[in-house]
N, C-alpha and C positions, 0 to 999 in steps of 0.2 A: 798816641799813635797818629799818625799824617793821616789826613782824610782820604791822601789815594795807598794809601797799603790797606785801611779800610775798603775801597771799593778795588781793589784788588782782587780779594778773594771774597766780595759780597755775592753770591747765585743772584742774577738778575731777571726780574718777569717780563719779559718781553709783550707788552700789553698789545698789540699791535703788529702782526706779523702775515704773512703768506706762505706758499709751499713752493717747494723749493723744486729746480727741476730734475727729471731722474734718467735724463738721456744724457747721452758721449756730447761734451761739445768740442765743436773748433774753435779756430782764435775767433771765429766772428761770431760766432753765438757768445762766448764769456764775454765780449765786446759790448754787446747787444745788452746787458746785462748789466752794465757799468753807466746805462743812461736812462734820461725819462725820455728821451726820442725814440721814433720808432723809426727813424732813420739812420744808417752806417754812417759811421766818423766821414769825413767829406773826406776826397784821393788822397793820399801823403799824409794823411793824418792819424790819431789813435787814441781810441776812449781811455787808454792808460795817461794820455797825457791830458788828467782832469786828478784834481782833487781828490776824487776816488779812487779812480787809479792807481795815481799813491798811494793810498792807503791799501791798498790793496798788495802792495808792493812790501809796504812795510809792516804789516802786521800780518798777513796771511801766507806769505813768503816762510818763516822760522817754524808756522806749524806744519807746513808740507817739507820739513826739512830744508830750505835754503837759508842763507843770509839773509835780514832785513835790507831792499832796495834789491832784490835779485832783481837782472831786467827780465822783459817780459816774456820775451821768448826762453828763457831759462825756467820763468814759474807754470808760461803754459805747458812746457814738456815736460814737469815733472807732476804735474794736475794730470796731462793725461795717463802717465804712466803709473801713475795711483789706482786710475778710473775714478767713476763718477761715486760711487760707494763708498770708496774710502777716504776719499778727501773731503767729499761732503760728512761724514760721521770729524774726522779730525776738527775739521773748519766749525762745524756746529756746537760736538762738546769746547773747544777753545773759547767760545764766547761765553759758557759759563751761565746756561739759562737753568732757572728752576722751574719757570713752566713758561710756555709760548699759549698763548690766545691767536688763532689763527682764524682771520677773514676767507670764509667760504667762496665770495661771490665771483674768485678768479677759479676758474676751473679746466681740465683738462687731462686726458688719459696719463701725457709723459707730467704730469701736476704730481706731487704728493699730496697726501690724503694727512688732515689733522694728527694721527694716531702714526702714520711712520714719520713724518716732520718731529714728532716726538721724541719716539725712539729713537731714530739718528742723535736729536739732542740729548739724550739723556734727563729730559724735561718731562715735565708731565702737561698733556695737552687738551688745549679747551677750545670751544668752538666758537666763531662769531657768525651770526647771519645777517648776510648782506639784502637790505628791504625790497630794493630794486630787482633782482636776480630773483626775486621770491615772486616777486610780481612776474615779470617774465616769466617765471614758468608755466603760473598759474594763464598765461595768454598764450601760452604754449601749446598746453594742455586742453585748453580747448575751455573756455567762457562767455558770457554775455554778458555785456554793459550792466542788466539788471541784477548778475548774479556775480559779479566781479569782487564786490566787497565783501560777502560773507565767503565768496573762495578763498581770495586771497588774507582773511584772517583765519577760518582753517588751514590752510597750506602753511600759514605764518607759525601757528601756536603748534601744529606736527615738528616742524622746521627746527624752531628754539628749542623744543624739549633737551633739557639738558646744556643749552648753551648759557655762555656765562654774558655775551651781550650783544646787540643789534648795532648794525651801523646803517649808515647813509652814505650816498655819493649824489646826492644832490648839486654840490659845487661841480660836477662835472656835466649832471641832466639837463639844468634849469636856474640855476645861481641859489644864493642861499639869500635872499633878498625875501626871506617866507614870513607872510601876513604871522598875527600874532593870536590865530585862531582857527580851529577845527574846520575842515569845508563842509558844507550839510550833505546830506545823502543825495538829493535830487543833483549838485553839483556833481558828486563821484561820476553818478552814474552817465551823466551827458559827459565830461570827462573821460570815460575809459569806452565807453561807445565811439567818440573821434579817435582815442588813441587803437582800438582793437580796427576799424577800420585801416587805419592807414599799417597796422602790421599786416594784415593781410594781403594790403595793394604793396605793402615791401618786402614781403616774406619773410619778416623776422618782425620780433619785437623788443625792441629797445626803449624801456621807459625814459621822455622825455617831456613830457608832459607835467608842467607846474603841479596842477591840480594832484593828479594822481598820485606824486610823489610826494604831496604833502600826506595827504588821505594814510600813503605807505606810514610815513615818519612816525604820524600819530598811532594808528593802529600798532606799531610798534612800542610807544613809549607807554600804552595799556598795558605791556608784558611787564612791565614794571624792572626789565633786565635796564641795565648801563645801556644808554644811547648815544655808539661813537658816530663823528659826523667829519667828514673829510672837509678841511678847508688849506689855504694856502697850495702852493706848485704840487704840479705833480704833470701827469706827460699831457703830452701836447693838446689833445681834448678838452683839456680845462682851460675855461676862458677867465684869467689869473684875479682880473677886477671883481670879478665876481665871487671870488670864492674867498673875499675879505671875511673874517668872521666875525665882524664888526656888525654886520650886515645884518645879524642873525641876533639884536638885542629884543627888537619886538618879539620874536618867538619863542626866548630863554625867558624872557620876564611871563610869556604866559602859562610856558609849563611847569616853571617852578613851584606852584604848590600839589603838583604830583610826587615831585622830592623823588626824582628820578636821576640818576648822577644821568652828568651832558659831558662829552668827552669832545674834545675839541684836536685834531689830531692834527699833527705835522707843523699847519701854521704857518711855519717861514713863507713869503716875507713879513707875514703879518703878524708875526709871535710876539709884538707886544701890544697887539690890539686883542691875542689872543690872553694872554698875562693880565690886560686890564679886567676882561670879562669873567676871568676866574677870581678875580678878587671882588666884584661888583657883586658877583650873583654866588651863594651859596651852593649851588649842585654845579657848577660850572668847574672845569680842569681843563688842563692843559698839558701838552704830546711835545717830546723834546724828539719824535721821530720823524725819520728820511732826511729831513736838513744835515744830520749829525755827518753821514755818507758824504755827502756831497758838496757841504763846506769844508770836511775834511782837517788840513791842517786850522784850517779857521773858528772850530769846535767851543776851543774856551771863550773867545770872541761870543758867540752865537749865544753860550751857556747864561754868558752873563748879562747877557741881553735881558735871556728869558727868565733870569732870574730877578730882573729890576722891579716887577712891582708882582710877580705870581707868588703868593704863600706856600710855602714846603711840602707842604699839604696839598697841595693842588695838583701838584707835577708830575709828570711820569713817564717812566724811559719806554720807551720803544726802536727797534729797529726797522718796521716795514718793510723789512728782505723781502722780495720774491725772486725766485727764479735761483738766482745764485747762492749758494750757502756762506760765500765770500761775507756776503751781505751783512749776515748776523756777525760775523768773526769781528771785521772791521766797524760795526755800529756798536757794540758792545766796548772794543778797545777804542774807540775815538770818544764812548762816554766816558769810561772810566778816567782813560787818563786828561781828559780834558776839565771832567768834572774836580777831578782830584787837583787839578793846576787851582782851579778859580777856590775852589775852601781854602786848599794850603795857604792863596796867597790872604783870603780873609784871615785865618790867625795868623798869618803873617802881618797883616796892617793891624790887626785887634781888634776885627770886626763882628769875629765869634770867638768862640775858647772851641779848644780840640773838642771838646764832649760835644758842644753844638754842633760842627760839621759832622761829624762823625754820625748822629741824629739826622742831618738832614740827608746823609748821603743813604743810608741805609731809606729812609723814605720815600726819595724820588728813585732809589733803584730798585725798592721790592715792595716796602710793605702801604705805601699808596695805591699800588695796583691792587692788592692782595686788601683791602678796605674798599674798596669802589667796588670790585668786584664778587665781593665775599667770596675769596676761596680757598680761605680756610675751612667753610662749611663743605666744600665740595672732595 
């Protein structure tokens, strides 16, 4: 059997996802939707006419009942005349997830909630918590520089009950440029004393503070859960040199005898400095998501990038949808069938036998997540 009629009808774990949203949009929110800016397409222009777009075009088009390439204004009118319910449940089961792992740390009323993000898919749903957003609450809620650390590892260890792993947005805070060593306590606390000050003279707290957010990482990587950590593109907040994952060798070599899996997400453009580090260091993997969207037709290109030197074992599909339910439709069909191009053409040149692809495809679409994450036990 071809390695893409295997991942055809393989149920995919979406390691790495967000909730989707549950309000009416217009053409400029699903717009809005189809980029990492947080800025509208410039006059005369239109986020449809991007790589995702297309794809969006083409693959999420036939499950809302149009032709593949319906134009835009044909798919936004029959989206709306769906509503947001039912095209979101279409769009969701279509991508064919067996369970979604969903990042807590974006939040908000029109948000869904882990457990209907689910439902709609037909998935069964697990939680991730975001380290930063834990802290923030915890400066929220009202702390002190001297009591900040043991808050926010209470508020952490209530938080995780039940999740299946922690993340970081450090690449967006602070860069991933992080020493290769625990900070001692007297630093925490001189650390979140400057950082609780200046929330208060800004009225709000947004961790950005090196320190602090190391202090977070580690306290985290104690829980002994998977520690995912954002590197490579993402919207415009991220300052892109920085969020090389390369960057982040000193700190994988010192947590490695914790023997805590390190999940290294997204990557592009740096997904083969992220491929080297999953093959250098044993707890070390690698995220073939949100690039998949957004390169688009360019997929098996990207694929086989990320396949040059990452072991099968390392790898793992994600889509990073938020907002849109498109997201998952389109990340899921740009794996399959892109993943399925680059095997075929392996036993097509005799660089594996069917039984091989077939092995790896089933790996990097389920049961890598489903090992990293134990969740067969859950």
């Amino acid at each position: 059997m071809p390695a893409s009629d295997v991942l055809a009808g393989l149920p995919l774990v979406d390691h790495h996802c967000h909730g989707v949203l549950l309000t009416e949009l217009d053409r400029a929110g699903v717009e809005r939707g189809l980029t990492e800016s947080d800025a509208p397409a410039p006059p005369g222009t239109t986020m449809f006419d991007t790589p995702v777009g297309l794809a969006v075009r083409r693959w999420c088009a036939p499950v809302l009942g149009l032709e593949p390439h319906a134009d835009a204004a044909a798919y936004l009118a029959v989206r709306a005349r769906l509503g947001t319910a039912e095209s979101t449940r279409r769009l969701l089961r279509a991508a064919l997830l067996s369970d979604v792992l969903v990042d807590t740390g974006l939040r908000g009323p029109d948000l869904s909630s882990p457990a209907e993000l689910a439902e709609a898919a037909g998935a069964r749903g697990h939680v991730v918590v975001r380290l930063e957003s834990v802290a923030e609450d915890v400066a929220r809620a009202g702390t002190t520089a001297a009591s900040f650390a043991d808050d926010f590892g209470e508020r952490l260890r209530r938080a995780s009950a039940g999740a299946v792993a922690v993340k970081s947005i450090a690449a967006y805070r602070c860069g991933l440029d992080l020493p290769g060593h625990r900070p001692h306590d007297s630093e925490v606390r001189r650390a979140a004393a400057a950082w609780l000050v200046e929330g208060e003279q800004e009225g709000r707290w947004r961790l950005r503070d090196a320190l602090v957010v190391r202090h977070c990482v580690w306290a985290g990587l104690d829980l002994g859960l998977p520690l995912q950590i954002h590197t490579g593109f993402g919207d415009r907040d991220v300052r892109l040199h920085r969020s090389d994952p390369a960057l982040l060798a000193d700190f994988l070599a010192a947590v490695e005898p914790a023997g805590v899996p390190v999940v290294l997400l997204h990557c592009h453009p740096y997904h083969r400095q992220a491929a080297w580090l999953a093959q250098v260091f044993p707890h070390v993997h690698a995220d073939v998501g949100l690039a998949l969207n957004h390169v688009g037709a360019g997929a098996p290109g990207y694929l086989a990038e990320c396949l040059e030197l990452t072991p099968f074992a390392k790898l793992l599909f994600s889509t990073d949808a938020f907002g849109l339910p498109e997201l998952f439709c389109t990340g899921a069909a740009l794996f399959r069938e892109a993943f399925g191009r680059v095997l075929d053409s392996w036993i097509a040149h005799g660089a594996c036998s069917t039984a091989d692809a077939e092995r790896i495809a089933r790996l990097v679409g389920a049961a890598n997540a489903r090992r990293v994450y134990r969740l067969e036990s859950r």
